[in-house]
C-alpha positions in Angstrom: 81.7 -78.8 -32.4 81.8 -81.5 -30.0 79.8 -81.0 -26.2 82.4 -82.0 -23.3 80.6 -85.2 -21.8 80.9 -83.6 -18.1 78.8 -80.8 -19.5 76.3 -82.5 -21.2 76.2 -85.0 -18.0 75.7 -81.4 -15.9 73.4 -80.5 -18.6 71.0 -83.8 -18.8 71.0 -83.3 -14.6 69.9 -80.0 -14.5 67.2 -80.6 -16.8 65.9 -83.5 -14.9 65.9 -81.1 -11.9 64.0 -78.6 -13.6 61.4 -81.6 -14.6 61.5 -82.4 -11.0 60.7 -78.9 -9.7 57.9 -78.8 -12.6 56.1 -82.4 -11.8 56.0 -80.6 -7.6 54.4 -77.6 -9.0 50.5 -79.5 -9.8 47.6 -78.2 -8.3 46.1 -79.8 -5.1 43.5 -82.9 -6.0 39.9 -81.4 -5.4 38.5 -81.9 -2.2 35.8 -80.9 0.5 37.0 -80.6 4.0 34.8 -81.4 6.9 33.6 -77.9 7.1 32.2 -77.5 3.9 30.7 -80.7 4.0 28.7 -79.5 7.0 27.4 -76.9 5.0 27.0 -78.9 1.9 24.6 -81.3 4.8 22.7 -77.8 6.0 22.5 -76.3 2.2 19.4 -74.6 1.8 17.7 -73.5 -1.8 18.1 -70.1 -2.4 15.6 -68.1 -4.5 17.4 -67.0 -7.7 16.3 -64.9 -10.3 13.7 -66.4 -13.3 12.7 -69.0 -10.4 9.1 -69.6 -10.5 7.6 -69.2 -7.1 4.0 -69.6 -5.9 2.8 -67.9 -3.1 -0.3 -69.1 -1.5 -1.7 -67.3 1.6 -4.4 -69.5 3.7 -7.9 -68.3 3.1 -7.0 -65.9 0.8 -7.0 -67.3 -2.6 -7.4 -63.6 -4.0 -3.8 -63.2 -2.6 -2.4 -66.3 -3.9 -0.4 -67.1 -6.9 2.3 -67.9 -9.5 5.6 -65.0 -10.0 8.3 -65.1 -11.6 11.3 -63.4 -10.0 12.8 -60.6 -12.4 16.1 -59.9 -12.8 16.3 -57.1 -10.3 15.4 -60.3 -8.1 11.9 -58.9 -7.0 8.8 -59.6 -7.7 4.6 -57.6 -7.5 1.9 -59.3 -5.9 -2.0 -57.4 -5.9 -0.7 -56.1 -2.7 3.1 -55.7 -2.9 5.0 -53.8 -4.5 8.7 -54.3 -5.9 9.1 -57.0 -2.8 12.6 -58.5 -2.8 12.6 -62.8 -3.1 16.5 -63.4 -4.5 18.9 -65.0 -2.0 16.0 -66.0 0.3 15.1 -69.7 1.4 11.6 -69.9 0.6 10.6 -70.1 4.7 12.3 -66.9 4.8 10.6 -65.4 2.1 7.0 -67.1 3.2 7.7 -65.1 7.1 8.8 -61.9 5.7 5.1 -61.9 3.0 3.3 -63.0 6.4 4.1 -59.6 8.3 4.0 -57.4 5.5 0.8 -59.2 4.7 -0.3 -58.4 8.4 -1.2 -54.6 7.7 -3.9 -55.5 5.3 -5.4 -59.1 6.9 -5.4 -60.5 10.1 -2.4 -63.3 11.0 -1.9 -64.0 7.3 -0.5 -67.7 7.0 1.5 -67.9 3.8 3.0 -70.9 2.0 5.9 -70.4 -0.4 7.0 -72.8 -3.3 9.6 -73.0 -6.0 9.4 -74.9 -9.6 11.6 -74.0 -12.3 14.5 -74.2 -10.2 17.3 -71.8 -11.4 18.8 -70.1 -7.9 21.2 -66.8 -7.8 23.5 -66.2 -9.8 26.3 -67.0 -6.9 25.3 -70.4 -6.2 25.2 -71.7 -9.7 27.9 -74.0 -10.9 29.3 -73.2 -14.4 30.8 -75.8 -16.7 32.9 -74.3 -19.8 35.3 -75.6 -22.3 35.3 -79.0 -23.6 32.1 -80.3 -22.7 29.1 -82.0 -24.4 27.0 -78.5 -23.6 28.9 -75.8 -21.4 26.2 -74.0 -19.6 25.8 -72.8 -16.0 23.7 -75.3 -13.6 21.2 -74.8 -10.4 23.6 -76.4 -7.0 21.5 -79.2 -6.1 23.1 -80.5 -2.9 25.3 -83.2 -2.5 25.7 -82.4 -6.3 29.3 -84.9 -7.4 31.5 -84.2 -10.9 29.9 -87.2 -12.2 26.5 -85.3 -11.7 28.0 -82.1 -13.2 29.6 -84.0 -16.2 26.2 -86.2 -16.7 24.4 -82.7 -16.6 26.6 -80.7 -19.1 26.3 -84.5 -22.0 29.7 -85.9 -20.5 33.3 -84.6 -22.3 33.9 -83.9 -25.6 35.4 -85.4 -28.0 39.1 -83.6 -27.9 38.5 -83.0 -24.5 41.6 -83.3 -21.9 39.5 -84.2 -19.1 42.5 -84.5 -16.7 43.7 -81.4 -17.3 40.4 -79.9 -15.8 40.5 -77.4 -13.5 37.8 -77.0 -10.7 37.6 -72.9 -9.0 36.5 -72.5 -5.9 36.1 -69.6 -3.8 36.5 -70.4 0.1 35.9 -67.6 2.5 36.6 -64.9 0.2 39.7 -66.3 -1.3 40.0 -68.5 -5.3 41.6 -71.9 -5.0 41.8 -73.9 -8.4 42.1 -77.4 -7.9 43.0 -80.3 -10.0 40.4 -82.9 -11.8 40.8 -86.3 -13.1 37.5 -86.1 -15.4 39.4 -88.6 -17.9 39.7 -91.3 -15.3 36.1 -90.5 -13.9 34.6 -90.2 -17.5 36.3 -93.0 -19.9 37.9 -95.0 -17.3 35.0 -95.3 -14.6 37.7 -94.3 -11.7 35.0 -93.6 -8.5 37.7 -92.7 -7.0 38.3 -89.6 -9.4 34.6 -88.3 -8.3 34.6 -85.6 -6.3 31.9 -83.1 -4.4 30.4 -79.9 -6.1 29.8 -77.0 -3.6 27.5 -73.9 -4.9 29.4 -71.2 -6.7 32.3 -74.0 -8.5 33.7 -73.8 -11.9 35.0 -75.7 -14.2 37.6 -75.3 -16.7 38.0 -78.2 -19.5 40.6 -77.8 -22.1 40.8 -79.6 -24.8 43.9 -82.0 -25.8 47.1 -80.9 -27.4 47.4 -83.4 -30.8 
C-alpha cells in the first residue's frame, strides 16, 4: 500500500515539530546567581558528625582535648555532658563551651578546632553514577565541577558526562540543572565549569551504545 505524498509531507512535518518541541524542553545550564554567590563568599564550616574537633580551654589543660562528634552530633567532655557540636561554626561552638564552662571556672577562654573535616550531612555534596569513585564530599568553598570531578577520580569510562544532571535545593524548592562534564572533562571546555554550592548532587549516567 502506497502513503499519499501530502500525508507523508504532513507526516515528516509533524515529526520535526515534535523534535522541535523535544530539543525546547532541556534543563537550564547550571548556574549560581549573585545571591548564592554571596553566600558561597560568607560560607562558614559547619561541624558535621565524625569531625574531629579539639577543644582547648586557656589555662586549663585538664579541660582540654581531642572529640570526635557522634552520630547523634554531640559529643562528652570531663565536664559536659551529651553537649550538642553538629551544625555549629566552630566560634559558635567555642562561645557556647565558654558559658557553660563559666559555672565551674572563672571567664573560661576556649579555643575550638576541626581536622578530619567531614561537615553535616546537609552540606555535603554527593557524586553518583558514572564516576571514577561515587562517594559523598565535605563543601569546601568556592568548590567548582572540575573540583568535584577531580575529587570523585574524573568520569568513567562509559560515562555520558553531558547528560549529567546537577540537584539543587534553593530556598526549600529542587531545581535539576543541566552539565556539560564531557566538554569539561575530555574536551578541556572552562567554559563548561561551573560552581558547587553545599548540599548539590550529581547524577552521571552512563552512555547508551
Amino acid at each position: 500500500m502506497k502513503m499519499c505524498p501530502a500525508i507523508g509531507r504532513t507526516a515528516a512535518v509533524m515529526l520535526l515539530l515534535s523534535l522541535q518541541a523535544c530539543t525546547t524542553n532541556q534543563l537550564p545550564p547550571a548556574t549560581v546567581q549573585p545571591s548564592q554567590t554571596a553566600a558561597v563568599d560568607q560560607y562558614n564550616y559547619l561541624i558535621g558528625p565524625n569531625d574531629a574537633v579539639t577543644i582547648f580551654v586557656w589555662r586549663n589543660p585538664e579541660l582540654s582535648g581531642s572529640f570526635t562528634v557522634r552520630p547523634d552530633g554531640k559529643i562528652s567532655t570531663s565536664l559536659v555532658e551529651d553537649i550538642s557540636v553538629a551544625g555549629k561554626t566552630p566560634s559558635q561552638f567555642a562561645r557556647e563551651m565558654e558559658k557553660v564552662l563559666a559555672k565551674y571556672i572563672r571567664d573560661p577562654v576556649v579555643t575550638v578546632s576541626v581536622n578530619g573535616f567531614v561537615g553535616p550531612f546537609s552540606e555535603q555534596v554527593r557524586i553518583i553514577g558514572a564516576s571514577g569513585k561515587p562517594m559523598a564530599f565535605p563543601y569546601r568553598q568556592n568548590m567548582t565541577a572540575l573540583d568535584l570531578m577531580i575529587a570523585a577520580g574524573g568520569l568513567s569510562e562509559f560515562a555520558d558526562g553531558n547528560s549529567a544532571k546537577l540537584v539543587r535545593v534553593i530556598n526549600g524548592k529542587q531545581t535539576t540543572y543541566e552539565l556539560q562534564l564531557d566538554d569539561l572533562i575530555r574536551d578541556g571546555d572552562i567554559s563548561a565549569n561551573v560552581d558547587i554550592l553545599p548540599g548539590d548532587i550529581v547524577i552521571i549516567p552512563e552512555a547508551w551504545f
